[in-house]
C-alpha positions in Angstrom: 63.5 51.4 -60.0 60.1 53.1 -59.8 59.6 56.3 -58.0 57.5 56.0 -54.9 55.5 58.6 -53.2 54.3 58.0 -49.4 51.0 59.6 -48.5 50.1 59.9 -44.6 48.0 62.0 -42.4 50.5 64.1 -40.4 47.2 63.6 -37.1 47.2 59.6 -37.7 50.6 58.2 -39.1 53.4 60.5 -39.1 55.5 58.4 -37.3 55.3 55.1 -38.9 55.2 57.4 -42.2 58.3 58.5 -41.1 60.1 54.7 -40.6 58.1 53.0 -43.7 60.2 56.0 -45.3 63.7 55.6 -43.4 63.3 51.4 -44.0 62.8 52.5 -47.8 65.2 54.9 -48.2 68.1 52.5 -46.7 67.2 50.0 -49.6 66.5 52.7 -53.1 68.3 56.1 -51.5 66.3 59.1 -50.9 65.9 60.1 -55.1 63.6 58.0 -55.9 61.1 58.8 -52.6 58.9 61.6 -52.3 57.0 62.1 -48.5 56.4 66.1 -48.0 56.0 68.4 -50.8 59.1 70.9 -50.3 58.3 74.1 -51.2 55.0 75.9 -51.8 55.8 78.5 -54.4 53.7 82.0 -53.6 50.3 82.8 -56.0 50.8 78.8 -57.4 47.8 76.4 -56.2 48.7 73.9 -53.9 46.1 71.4 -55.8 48.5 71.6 -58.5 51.7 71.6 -56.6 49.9 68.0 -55.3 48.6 66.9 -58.2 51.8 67.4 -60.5 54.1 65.9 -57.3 52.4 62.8 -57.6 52.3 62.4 -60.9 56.5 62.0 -60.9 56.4 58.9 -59.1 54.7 55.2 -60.2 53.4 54.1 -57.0 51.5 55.7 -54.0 52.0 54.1 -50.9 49.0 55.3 -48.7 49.7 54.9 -45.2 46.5 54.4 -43.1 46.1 54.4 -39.1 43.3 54.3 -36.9 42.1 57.7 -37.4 42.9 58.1 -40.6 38.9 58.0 -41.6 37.5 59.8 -39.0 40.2 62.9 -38.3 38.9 66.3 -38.1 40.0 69.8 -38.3 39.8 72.2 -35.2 35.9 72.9 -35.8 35.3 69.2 -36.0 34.4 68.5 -39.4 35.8 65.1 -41.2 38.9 65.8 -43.3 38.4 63.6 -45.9 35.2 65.5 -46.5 36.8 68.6 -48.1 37.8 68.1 -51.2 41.1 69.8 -50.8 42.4 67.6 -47.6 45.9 67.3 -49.4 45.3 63.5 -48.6 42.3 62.8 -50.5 43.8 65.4 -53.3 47.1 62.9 -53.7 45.5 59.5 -53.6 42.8 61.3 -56.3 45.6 62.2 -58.3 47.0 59.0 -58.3 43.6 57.1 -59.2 43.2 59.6 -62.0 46.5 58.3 -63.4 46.0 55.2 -63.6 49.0 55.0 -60.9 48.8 52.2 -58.0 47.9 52.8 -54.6 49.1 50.5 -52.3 47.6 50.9 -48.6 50.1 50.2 -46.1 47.6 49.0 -42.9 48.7 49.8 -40.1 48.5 47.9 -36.6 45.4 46.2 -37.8 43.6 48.9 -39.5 41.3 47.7 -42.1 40.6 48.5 -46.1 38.4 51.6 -45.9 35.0 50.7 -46.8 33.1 52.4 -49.7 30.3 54.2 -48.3 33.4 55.8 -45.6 35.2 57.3 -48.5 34.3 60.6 -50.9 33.2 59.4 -54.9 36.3 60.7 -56.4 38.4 58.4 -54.1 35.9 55.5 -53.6 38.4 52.9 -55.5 40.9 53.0 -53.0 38.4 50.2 -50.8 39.4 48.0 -53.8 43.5 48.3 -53.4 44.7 45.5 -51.5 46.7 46.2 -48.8 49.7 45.8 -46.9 49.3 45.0 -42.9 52.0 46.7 -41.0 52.6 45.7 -37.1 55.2 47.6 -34.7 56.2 43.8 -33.9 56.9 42.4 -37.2 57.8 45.9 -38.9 61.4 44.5 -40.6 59.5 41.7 -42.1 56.7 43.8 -43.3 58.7 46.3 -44.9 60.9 43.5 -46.2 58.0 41.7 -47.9 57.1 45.8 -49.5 60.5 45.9 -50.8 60.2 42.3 -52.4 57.3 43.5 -54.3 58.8 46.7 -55.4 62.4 45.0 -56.2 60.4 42.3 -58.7 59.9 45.6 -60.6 62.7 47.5 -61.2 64.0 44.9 -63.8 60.9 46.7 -66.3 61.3 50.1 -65.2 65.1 50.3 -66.2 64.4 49.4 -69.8 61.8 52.4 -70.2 63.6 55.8 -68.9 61.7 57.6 -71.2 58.1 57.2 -70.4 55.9 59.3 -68.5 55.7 58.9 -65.2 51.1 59.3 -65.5 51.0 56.9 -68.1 51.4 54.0 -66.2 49.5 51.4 -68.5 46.5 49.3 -66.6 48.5 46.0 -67.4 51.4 46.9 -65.1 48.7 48.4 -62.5 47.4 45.0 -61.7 51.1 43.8 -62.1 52.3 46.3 -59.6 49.5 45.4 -57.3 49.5 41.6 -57.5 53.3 41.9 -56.7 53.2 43.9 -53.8 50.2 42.7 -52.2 50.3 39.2 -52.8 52.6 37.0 -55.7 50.6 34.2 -56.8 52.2 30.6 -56.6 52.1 29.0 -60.0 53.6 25.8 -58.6 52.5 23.4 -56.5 54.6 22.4 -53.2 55.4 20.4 -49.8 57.7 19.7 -47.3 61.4 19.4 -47.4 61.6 17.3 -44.2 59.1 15.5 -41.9 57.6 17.5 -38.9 56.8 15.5 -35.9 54.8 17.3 -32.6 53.8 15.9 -29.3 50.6 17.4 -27.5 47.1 16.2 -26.3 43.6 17.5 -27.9 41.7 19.7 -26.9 38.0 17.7 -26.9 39.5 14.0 -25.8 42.5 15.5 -23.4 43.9 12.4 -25.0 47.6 12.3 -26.0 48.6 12.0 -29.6 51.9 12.6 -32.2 51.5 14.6 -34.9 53.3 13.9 -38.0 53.7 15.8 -41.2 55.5 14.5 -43.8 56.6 15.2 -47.8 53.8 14.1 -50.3 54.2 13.8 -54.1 52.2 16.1 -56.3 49.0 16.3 -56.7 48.6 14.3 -53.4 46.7 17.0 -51.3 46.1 16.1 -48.1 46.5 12.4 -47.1 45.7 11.7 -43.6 46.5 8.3 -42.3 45.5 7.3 -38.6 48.2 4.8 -37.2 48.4 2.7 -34.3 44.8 0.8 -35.0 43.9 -2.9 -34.9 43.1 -3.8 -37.2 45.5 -1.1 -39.8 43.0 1.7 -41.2 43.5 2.9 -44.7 45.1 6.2 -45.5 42.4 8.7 -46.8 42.5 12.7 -48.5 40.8 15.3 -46.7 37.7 16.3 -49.1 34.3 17.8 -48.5 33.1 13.8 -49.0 35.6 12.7 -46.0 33.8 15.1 -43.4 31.7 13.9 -40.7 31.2 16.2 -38.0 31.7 19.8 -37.7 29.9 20.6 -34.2 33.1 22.0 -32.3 35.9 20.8 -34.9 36.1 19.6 -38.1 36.0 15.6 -37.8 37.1 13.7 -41.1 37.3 9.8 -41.8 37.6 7.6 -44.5 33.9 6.6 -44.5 31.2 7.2 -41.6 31.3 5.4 -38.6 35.4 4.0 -38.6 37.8 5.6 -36.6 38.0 9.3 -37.2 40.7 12.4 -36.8 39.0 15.3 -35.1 40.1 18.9 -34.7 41.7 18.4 -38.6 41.0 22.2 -39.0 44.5 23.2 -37.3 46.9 21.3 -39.3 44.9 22.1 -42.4 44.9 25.8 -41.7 48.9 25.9 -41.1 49.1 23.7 -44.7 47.1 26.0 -46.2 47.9 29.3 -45.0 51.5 28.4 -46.0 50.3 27.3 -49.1 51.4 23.9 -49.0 49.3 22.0 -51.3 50.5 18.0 -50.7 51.4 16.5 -47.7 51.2 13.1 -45.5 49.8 13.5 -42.1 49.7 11.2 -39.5 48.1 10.6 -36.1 48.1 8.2 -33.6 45.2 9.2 -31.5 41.7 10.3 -32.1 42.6 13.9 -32.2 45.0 16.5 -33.6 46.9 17.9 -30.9 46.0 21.0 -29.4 49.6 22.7 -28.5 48.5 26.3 -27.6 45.7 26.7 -29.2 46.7 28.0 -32.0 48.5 26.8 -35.9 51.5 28.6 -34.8 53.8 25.8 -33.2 52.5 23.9 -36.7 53.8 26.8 -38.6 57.0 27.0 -36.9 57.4 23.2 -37.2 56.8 23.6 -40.7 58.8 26.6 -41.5 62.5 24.4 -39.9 61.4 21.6 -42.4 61.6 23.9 -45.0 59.2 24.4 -48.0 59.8 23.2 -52.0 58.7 23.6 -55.0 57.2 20.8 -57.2 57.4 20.7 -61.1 53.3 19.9 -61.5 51.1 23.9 -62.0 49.2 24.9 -58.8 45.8 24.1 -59.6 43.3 26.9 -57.8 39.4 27.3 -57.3 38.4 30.4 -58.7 34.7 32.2 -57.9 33.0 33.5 -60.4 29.6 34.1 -59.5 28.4 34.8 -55.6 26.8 32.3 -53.1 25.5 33.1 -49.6 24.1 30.9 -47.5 22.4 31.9 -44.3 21.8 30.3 -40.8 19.3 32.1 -38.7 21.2 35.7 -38.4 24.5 34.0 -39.3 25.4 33.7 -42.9 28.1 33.0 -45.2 29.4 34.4 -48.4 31.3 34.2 -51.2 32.4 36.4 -54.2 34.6 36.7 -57.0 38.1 37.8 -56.2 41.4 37.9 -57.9 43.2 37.3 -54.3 42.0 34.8 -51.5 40.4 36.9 -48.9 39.2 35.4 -45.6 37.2 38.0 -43.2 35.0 37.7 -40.1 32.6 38.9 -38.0 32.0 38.0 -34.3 29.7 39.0 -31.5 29.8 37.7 -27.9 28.1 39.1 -25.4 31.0 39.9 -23.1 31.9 43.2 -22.1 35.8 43.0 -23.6 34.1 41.5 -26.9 31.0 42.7 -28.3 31.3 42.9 -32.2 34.3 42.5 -33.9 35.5 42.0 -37.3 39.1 41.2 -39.2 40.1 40.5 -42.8 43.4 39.0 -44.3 44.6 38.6 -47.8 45.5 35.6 -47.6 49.6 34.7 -48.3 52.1 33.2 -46.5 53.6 36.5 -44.7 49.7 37.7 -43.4 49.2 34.1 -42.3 52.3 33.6 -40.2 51.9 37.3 -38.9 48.0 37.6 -38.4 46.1 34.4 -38.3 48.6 31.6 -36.8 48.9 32.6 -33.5 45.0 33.3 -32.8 44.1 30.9 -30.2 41.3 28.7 -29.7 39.1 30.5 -26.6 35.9 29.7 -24.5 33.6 31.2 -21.6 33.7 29.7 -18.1 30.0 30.1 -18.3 29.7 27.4 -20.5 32.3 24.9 -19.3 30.1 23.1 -17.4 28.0 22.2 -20.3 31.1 21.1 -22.4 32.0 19.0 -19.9 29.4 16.8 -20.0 28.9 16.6 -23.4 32.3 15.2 -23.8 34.1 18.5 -24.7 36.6 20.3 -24.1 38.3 17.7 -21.4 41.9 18.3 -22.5 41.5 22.6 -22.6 43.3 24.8 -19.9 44.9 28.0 -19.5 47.8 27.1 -21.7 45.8 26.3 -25.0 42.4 28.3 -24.7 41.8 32.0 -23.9 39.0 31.4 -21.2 36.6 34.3 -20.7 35.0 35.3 -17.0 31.8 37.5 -16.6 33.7 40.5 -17.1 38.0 39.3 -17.4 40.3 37.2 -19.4 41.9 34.6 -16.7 44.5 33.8 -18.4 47.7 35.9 -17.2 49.2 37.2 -20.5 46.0 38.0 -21.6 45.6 38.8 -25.6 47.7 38.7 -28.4 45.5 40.3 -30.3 42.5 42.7 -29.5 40.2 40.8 -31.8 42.1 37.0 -31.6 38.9 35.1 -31.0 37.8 36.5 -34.6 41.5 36.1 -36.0 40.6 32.2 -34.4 37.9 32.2 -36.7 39.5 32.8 -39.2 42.0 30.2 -38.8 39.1 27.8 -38.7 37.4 29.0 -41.9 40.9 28.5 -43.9 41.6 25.5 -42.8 37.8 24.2 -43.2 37.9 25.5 -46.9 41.5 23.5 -47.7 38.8 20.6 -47.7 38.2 22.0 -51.6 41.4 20.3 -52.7 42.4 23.4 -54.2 43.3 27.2 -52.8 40.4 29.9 -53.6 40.3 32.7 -55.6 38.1 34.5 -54.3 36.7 36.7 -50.8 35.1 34.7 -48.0 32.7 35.9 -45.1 31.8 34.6 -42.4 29.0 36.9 -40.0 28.5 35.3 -37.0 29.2 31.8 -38.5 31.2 28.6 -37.4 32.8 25.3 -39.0 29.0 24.2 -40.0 28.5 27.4 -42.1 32.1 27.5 -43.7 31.4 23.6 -45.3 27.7 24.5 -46.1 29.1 27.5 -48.0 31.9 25.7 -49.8 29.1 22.7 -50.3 27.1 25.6 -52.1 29.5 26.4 -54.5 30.6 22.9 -55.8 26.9 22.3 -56.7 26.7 25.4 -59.1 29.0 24.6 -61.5 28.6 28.1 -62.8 29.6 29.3 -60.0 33.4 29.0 -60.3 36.3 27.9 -62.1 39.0 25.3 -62.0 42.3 26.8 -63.2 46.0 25.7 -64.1 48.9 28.4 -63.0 51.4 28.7 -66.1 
């Protein structure tokens, strides 16, 4: 098993640094974790005390809270700014050695950026990392230990090497396992999934049904109950019609359409199912509360399986950015599928706000499925008469006063109508026919912006990549 080393600022993290190492210790015993330097041995420097510490283990885990950028000493000046913050002298040493560092996020806390970091540690804003929540902690750390686990199978049959000479090939291999495994097959339901609700726009009542699709189906949606019969159709960029308030898909322009699609693509994708049947019997996808997550949980009973045909995937190679007014959109080349956002409202309990998720089963069920859809009384009036919105209420949208949330239980996140967002963009960009390689933003943007963006891309076709998983 490889050695791990947990880094933390004792002023941010010390206490989650303390149960990321108890959950760990349980499952690979106290020998192979390191946390605290011991002993300090008089006249020896501590920067080499440091240094050499790290170099025993082959992975860093760097725990990062809120205030893990910005803490300061007792005259007020930025830790990370002196170059021997013990911190910034470990995850150096680490980088130096070619030896992964994994950031364990904590409660939402995001990537460092760059230009927030000092030079000689300016690669960690490249690490993927791992989100860690007080709610879901267990399933967190469980998902850590899966990636770590996958590895101990290679480090057994080399008890000789040196612990710094970590080679870049198991770097990225380390990485890719921990933050995110790859799925080199292609998938769909066990069982068919059937939900009852009304939508959100028409306040019309409809079924929802999900079912198992062969492979290389994507997604076939079939609207049922119609006189006369309407054909079956896959969701694709050429089957989208509307994308004022939802995403609106139909066979061909002008016959019978299913609105709100984004939902139940967004749960399909964010679990990464790539093939299923979906049917409706009303003009819109249900609603439920607002959010993918009774989808998800639907979903998750049916149980998920694996198909024998490769996962095909969409990879960027070369940027696109596409801009409306001060919104725009962007993509760039990635090795993982990143989805990030950023929102302003003026509301005083809004403002701007931003989130980011590597995109994976675990981050989607955890962080983006239970973002709810959400509105301003202000503008409900408006809605109204344009048709919208007739079937919303205080038990599928977060509605927003002048200066309070009305619903009672509030937030379940401090930035949810971004996470929302989000949800929207992933399941917008499922319309590709095949999952992205590659980091999406979205500043200020909606569903019109997401399909301009992904329309973009398909008409540079040196601007990405169709690949086969082995």
């Amino acid at each position: 098993m490889y050695k791990i080393f947990i880094c933390y600022r004792r002023q941010d993290s010390a206490g989650y640094a303390g149960r990321v190492y108890d959950r760990l210790e349980r499952e690979f015993g106290n020998d192979l974790l390191f946390i605290d330097v011991a002993s300090m041995p008089l006249g020896v420097s501590f920067v080499k005390i440091l240094r050499d510490e790290v170099a025993k283990c082959d992975v860093l885990l760097a725990v990062i809270g809120q205030q893990w950028i910005n803490a300061t000493d007792t005259n007020g000046n930025r830790l990370l700014d002196d170059p021997n913050d013990w911190v910034r002298i470990e995850i150096r040493a680490a980088l130096d050695r070619d030896i992964p560092v994994i950031p364990i996020l904590l409660e939402g806390t995001e990537i460092p950026k760059t230009h927030q970091l000092p030079p000689d540690i300016q690669e960690l804003s490249l690490r993927n990392g791992l989100n860690v929540h007080h709610s879901s902690f267990h399933a967190d750390m469980d998902r850590l230990i899966r990636g770590l686990k996958s590895l101990s199978r290679g480090a057994s049959s080399h008890p000789t090497r040196e612990p710094h000479t970590t080679p870049a090939s198991k770097v990225a291999t380390i990485e890719a396992h921990v933050a995110r495994t790859i799925p080199t097959h292609q998938t769909t339901l066990r069982d068919d999934v059937s939900l009852v609700g009304i939508g959100v726009h028409t306040g019309s009542p409809a079924t929802l049904k999900i079912c198992p699709a062969e492979e290389n189906s994507g997604y076939i949606f079939h609207r049922v109950g119609l006189v006369p019969p309407q054909p079956e159709f896959t969701a694709t960029l050429e089957t989208l019609h509307a994308t004022e308030f939802a995403s609106v898909l139909s066979p061909v322009s002008g016959v019978p359409s299913v609105s709100s699609a984004e939902y139940v693509l967004s749960a399909l994708s964010g679990l990464g199912i790539d093939n299923a049947w979906i049917e409706v019997d009303g003009p819109e996808i249900p609603i439920f509360d607002g959010s993918a997550g009774p989808i998800v949980e639907a979903i998750e009973a049916a149980g998920i399986t694996n198909l024998t045909a490769p996962r095909r995937y969409i990879k960027v190679v070369k940027p696109i950015r596409v801009r409306q007014g001060d919104a725009y959109g962007e993509l760039l080349p990635d090795n993982h599928t990143i989805f990030e956002a950023t929102t302003y409202f003026e509301h005083p309990l809004l403002g701007a706000q931003h989130f980011q998720v590597t995109l994976d089963s675990e981050s989607y069920r955890h962080e983006v499925a239970r973002a709810r859809a959400f509105g301003f009384m202000r503008d409900i009036a408006r809605l109204w008469s344009a048709g919208y919105a007739l079937g919303a209420s205080f038990e599928n949208t977060v509605v927003f006063a002048e200066s309070r949330i009305l619903n009672p239980e509030g937030l379940r996140y401090p930035n949810e109508c971004t996470r929302h967002k989000v949800l929207g963009a992933i399941g917008d960009f499922a319309l590709a026919g095949a999952p992205l390689l590659g980091r999406y933003k979205n500043y200020l943007g909606g569903h019109k912006l997401n399909f301009e963006v992904l329309s973009e891309l398909f008409k540079d076709r040196s601007a990405f990549q169709r690949i086969w998983m082995e």
